[in-house]
N, C-alpha and C positions, 0 to 999 in steps of 0.2 A: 351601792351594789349594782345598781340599772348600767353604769358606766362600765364598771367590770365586766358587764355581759355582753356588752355593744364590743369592748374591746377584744376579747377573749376570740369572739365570734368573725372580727375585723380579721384578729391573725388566720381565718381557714384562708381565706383570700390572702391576706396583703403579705403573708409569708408563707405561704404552701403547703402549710401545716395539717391534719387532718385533725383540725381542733374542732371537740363538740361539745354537749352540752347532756346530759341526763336529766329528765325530769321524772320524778315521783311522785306521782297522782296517785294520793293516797292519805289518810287520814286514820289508820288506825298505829296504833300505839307500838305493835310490837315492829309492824313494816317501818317507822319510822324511825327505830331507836335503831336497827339493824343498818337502815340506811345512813345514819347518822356513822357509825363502826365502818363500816366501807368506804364512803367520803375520807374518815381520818386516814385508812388506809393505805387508799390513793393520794392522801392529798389535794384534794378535788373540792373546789365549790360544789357547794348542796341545794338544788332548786327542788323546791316542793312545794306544788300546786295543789288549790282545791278547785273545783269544777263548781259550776253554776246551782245543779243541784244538791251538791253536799254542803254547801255553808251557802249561804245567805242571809239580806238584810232580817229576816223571816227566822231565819234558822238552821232553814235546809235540812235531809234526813239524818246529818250528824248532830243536830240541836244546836250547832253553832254558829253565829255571827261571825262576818271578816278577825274585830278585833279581836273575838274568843279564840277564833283557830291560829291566829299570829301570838299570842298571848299561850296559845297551850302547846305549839309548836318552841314556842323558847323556853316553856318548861321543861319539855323532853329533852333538849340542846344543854339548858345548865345538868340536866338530869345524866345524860350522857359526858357531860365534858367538852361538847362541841362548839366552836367559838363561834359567838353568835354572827361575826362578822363574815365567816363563809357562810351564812344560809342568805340564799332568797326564796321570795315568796312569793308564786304566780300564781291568777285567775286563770282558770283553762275554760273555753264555751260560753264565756260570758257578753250576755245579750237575752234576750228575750227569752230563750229555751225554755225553762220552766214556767214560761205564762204563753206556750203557743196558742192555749183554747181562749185564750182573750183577743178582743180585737188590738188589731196595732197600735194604736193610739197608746191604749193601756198597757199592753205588752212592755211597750217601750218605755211607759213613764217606772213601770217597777225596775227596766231594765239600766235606765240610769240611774237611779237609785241606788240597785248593784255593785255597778261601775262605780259612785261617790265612797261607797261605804268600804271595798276594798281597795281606794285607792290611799282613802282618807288612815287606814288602819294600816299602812305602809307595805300594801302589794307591789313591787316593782315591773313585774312580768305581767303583761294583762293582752292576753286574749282575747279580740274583737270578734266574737262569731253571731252574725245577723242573719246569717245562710236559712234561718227557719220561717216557715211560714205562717203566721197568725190568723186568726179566724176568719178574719174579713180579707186575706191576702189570697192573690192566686197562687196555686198548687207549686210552681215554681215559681219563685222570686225572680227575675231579672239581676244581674249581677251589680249594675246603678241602682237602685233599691238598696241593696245588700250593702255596699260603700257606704250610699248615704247617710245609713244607717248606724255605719260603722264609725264614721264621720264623727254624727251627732253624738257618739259615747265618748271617741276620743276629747272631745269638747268638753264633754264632762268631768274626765277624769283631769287633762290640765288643769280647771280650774279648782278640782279635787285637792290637787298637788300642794297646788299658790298655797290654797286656804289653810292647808295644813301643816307648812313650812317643811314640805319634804320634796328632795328631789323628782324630777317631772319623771314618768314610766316609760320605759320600751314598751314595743307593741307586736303583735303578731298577727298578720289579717289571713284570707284566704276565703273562699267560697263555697272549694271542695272538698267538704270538714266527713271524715270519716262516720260514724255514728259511734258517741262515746260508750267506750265498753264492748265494742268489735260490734259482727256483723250477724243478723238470727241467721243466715247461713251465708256458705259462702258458694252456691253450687253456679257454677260457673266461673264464681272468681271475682274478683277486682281490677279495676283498669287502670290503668298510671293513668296518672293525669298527661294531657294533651300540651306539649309546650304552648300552644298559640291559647290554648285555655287561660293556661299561667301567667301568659304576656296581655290577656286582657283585662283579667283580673287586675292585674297589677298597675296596668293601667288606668283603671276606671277607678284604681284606690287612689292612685297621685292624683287625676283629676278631683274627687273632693274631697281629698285633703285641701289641694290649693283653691279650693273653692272658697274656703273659711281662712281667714286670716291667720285666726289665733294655732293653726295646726301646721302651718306651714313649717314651724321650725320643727314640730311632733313628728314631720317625714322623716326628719333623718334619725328616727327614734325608732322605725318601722325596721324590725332586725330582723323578719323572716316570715314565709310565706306557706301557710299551709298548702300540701298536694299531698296524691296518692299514689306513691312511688309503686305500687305493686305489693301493698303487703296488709295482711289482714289477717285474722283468728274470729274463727264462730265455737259453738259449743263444742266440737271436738275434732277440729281441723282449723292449719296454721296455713294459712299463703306465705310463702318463702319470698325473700328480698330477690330477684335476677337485677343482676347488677344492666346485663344486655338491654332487657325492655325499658329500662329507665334509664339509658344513655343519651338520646336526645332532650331528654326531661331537664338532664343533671348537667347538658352543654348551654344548656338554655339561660341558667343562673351566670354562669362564666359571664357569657355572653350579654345581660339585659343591662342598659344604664340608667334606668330611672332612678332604683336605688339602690347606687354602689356599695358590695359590699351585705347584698342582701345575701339569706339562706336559707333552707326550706327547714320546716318542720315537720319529722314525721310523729302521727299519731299510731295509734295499734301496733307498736312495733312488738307486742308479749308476744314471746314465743319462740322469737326467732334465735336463731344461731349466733353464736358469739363472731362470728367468722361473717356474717352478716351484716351487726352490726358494726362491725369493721368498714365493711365495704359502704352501706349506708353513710356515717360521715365522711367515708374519700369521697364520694359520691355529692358532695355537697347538703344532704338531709343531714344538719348538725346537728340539731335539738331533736331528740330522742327519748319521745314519750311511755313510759310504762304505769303500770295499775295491778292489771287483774291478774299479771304473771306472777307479782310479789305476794297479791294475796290468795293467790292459787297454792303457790309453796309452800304459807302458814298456814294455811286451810289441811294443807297434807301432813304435814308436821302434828299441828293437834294431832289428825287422825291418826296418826301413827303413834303417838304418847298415849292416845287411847288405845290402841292397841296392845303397848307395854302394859300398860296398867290393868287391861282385863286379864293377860299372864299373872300378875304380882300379889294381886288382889280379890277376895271376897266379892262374887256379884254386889251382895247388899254395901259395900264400904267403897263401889266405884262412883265417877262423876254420870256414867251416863252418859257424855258429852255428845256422842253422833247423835243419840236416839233424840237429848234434847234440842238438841239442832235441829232438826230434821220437823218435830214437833212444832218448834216452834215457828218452820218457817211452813208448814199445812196450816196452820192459827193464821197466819199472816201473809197470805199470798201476793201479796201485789208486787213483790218487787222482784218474783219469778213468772208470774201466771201467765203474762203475756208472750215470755220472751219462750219457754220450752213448751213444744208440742210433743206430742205421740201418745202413748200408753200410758196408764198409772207407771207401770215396772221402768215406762223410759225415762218420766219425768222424774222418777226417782234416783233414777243413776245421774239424771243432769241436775240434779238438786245437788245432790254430792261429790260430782265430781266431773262438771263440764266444766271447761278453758274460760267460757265467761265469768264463772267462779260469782253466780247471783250471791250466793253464801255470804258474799265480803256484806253484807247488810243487816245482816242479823247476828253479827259478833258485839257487840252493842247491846243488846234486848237483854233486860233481868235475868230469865233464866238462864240464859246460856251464858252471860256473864257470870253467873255463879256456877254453875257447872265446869266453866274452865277453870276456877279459882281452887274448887273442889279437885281437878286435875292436879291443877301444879303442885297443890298443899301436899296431894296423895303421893307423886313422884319423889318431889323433893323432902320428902318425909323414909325416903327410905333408898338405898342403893342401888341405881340402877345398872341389873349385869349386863357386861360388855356383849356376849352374846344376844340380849332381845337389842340393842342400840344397833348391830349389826348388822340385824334383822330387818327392822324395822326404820331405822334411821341409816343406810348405809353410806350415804356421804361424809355421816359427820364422825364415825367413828375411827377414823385416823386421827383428823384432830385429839377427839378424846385421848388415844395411846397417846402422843405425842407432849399431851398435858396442855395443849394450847385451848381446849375447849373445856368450859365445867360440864359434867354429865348432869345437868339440873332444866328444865322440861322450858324454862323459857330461854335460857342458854341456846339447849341444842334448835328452838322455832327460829330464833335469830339468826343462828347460823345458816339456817336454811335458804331463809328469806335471804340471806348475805351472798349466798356464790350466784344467785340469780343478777341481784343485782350490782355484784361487780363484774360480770361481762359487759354492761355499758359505762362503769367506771371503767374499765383497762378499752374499748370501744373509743372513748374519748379522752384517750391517755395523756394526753399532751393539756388539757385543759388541767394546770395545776392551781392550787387556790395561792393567793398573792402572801407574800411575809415567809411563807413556807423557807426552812432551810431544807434543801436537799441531805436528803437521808434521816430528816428526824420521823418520817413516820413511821409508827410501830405495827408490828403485827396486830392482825384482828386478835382480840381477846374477851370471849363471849364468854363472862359468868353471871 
């Protein structure tokens, strides 16, 4: 699969294709099955990354290990019908991130570590990001630092590869890593990145790569280059792609020959326009990272099923599902507290319903796991009239007339989460997944 993506990625260049790449950063159960229905769709390879903080050797806040989330990802795949041979599987941010308050040294030893365990558990896509600073590190890095750094993981992960008799990983470097999960705001904005930024970057990463022997062949495994084409989402504001500001940026790729063939990666792209991310892969940004948009969508979805159900139903015989959300993420503040300021009254409206969507953290936690189970059992235990689905769901209810969608509450969340993210399937149209015959895919069919 590493091969298919070097190749896929070869034809943006070597045949003028505006070929890209989708990735779903994202770990929960319903975003994934929905993504898995769009992929068939389109007929599209399916790349699905986990990030540094959501799985690791440790467990990460999903309580999973590399081989658990690859192991529970092809659950969902046989579960779905999706053949395991169109998924791959990338680390996104991986590097020290999660141990910045330790000194280097140690930072780095958990960090390869990281690196061994999802390479060893057959990540193919693996994310070099050393851009962070650790305790005993000055406030900014030097970009040689960052290489080196980057260097020594790649080191790790070949030898990862060998040891485990699996083909060696593509790789993605870069310096100027967006912050995962957008930006606490965006007042002023974001800057494309600087060509000659990208040209040094990119430089100082050939240089240690070829520093080390064993990577030298790893370069031409280096498939694409994080930068910041000009695009970003805070709590409740989106920076739109201009294709103009990011013109020198996007001639710069044409143009560099260290390594031919390279493409950028963009991160934060939730939110944007489908007509955006069009222009984004002409533009040479082919890998095209989302997260918080898909689980922004299921986030509204529940909400809105909660909202049928408080029509349908007896106060005493509902799930409660906002109120216990909402509870349970005051019980447990850490993975909002920092991020949303202002008022009690703001931090509540961005508890519930800011574009960072902190929420995606607490679909997980006991109660609120049962309170959504309580949802669905409630809905799909009785008829739901086409007028609240219109109401309250109004995208999905053409489907429903048409008979293409079941009216059943994880049905219509799928569906939801589905038209988000096939703007970056149809986005990166041309990227078709291999064996495919033309014309065998079928319509989306959410029951």
């Amino acid at each position: 699969m590493s091969s298919l993506l070097q190749r896929l990625l070869q034809e943006h260049h070597g045949q003028g294709r505006p070929v890209g790449l989708y990735s779903v950063c994202c770990s929960n159960e319903q975003v994934l099955l929905a993504a898995m229905q769009v992929a068939l769709r389109h007929d599209t390879v399916l790349l699905i990354e986990a990030t540094s903080n959501q799985v690791d050797q440790f467990g990460g806040y999903t309580g999973m290990t590399p081989p658990q989330f690859r192991d529970y990802v092809l659950a969902l795949a046989r579960r779905q019908g999706f053949p395991a041979e169109r998924l791959a599987l990338g680390g996104d941010h991986l590097g020290p991130n999660a141990w910045q308050g330790l000194p280097a040294a140690e930072a780095m030893a958990h960090a390869r570590e990281l690196i061994r365990s999802y390479v060893s558990a057959g990540f193919q896509k693996i994310h070099l990001d050393c851009s962070m600073a650790c305790a005993d590190d000055p406030q900014r890095l030097p970009d040689a630092t960052v290489a080196a750094r980057s260097a020594e993981l790649a080191e790790v992960a070949e030898a990862a590869a060998v040891a485990a008799g699996l083909p060696a990983p593509v790789y993605v470097i870069g310096t100027e890593v967006p912050i995962p999960g957008g930006e606490s705001s965006l007042q002023g904005g974001v800057a494309v990145t600087r060509p000659e930024a990208a040209g040094a970057t990119l430089a100082v990463h050939a240089q240690a790569f070829a520093a080390t022997p064993a990577l030298r062949a790893a370069w031409q495994r280096v498939i694409a280059l994080v930068v910041q084409p000009g695009v970003d989402f805070d709590h409740s504001q989106v920076q739109h792609y201009e294709p103009a500001a990011a013109a020198e940026l996007s001639a710069f790729v044409e143009a560099q020959d260290l390594r031919p063939g390279l493409v950028f990666e963009a991160h934060s792209t939730d939110y944007q326009t489908e007509a955006a991310l069009h222009a984004l892969v002409r533009d040479h940004f082919a890998i095209l990272k989302v997260g918080p948009a898909a689980t922004h969508a299921l986030r509204e979805a529940w909400f809105a099923l909660a909202a049928i159900e408080r029509e349908l139903l007896p106060a005493e015989q509902g799930s409660d599902l906002v109120e216990v959300l909402e509870r349970c993420m005051l019980e447990q503040p850490r993975h909002w507290r920092k991020h949303y300021d202002g008022s009690p009254a703001q931090q509540r409206l961005a508890r519930r319903y800011a574009f960072s969507d902190r929420s995606r953290y607490y679909w997980g936690e006991p109660a609120v796991q049962q309170a959504l189970q309580r949802l669905i059992a409630n809905l799909d235990g009785i008829a739901l009239p086409l007028p609240l689905i219109s109401q309250y769901l109004p995208e999905q209810v053409e489907d429903v007339l048409l008979g293409r969608l079941a009216p059943r509450a994880t049905a219509l969340a799928q569906h939801k989460v589905g038209l988000v993210l096939a703007r970056y399937a149809r986005a990166c149209a041309h990227n078709r997944a291999p064996q495919i015959e033309s014309g065998s895919s079928a319509e989306l069919s959410y029951r």
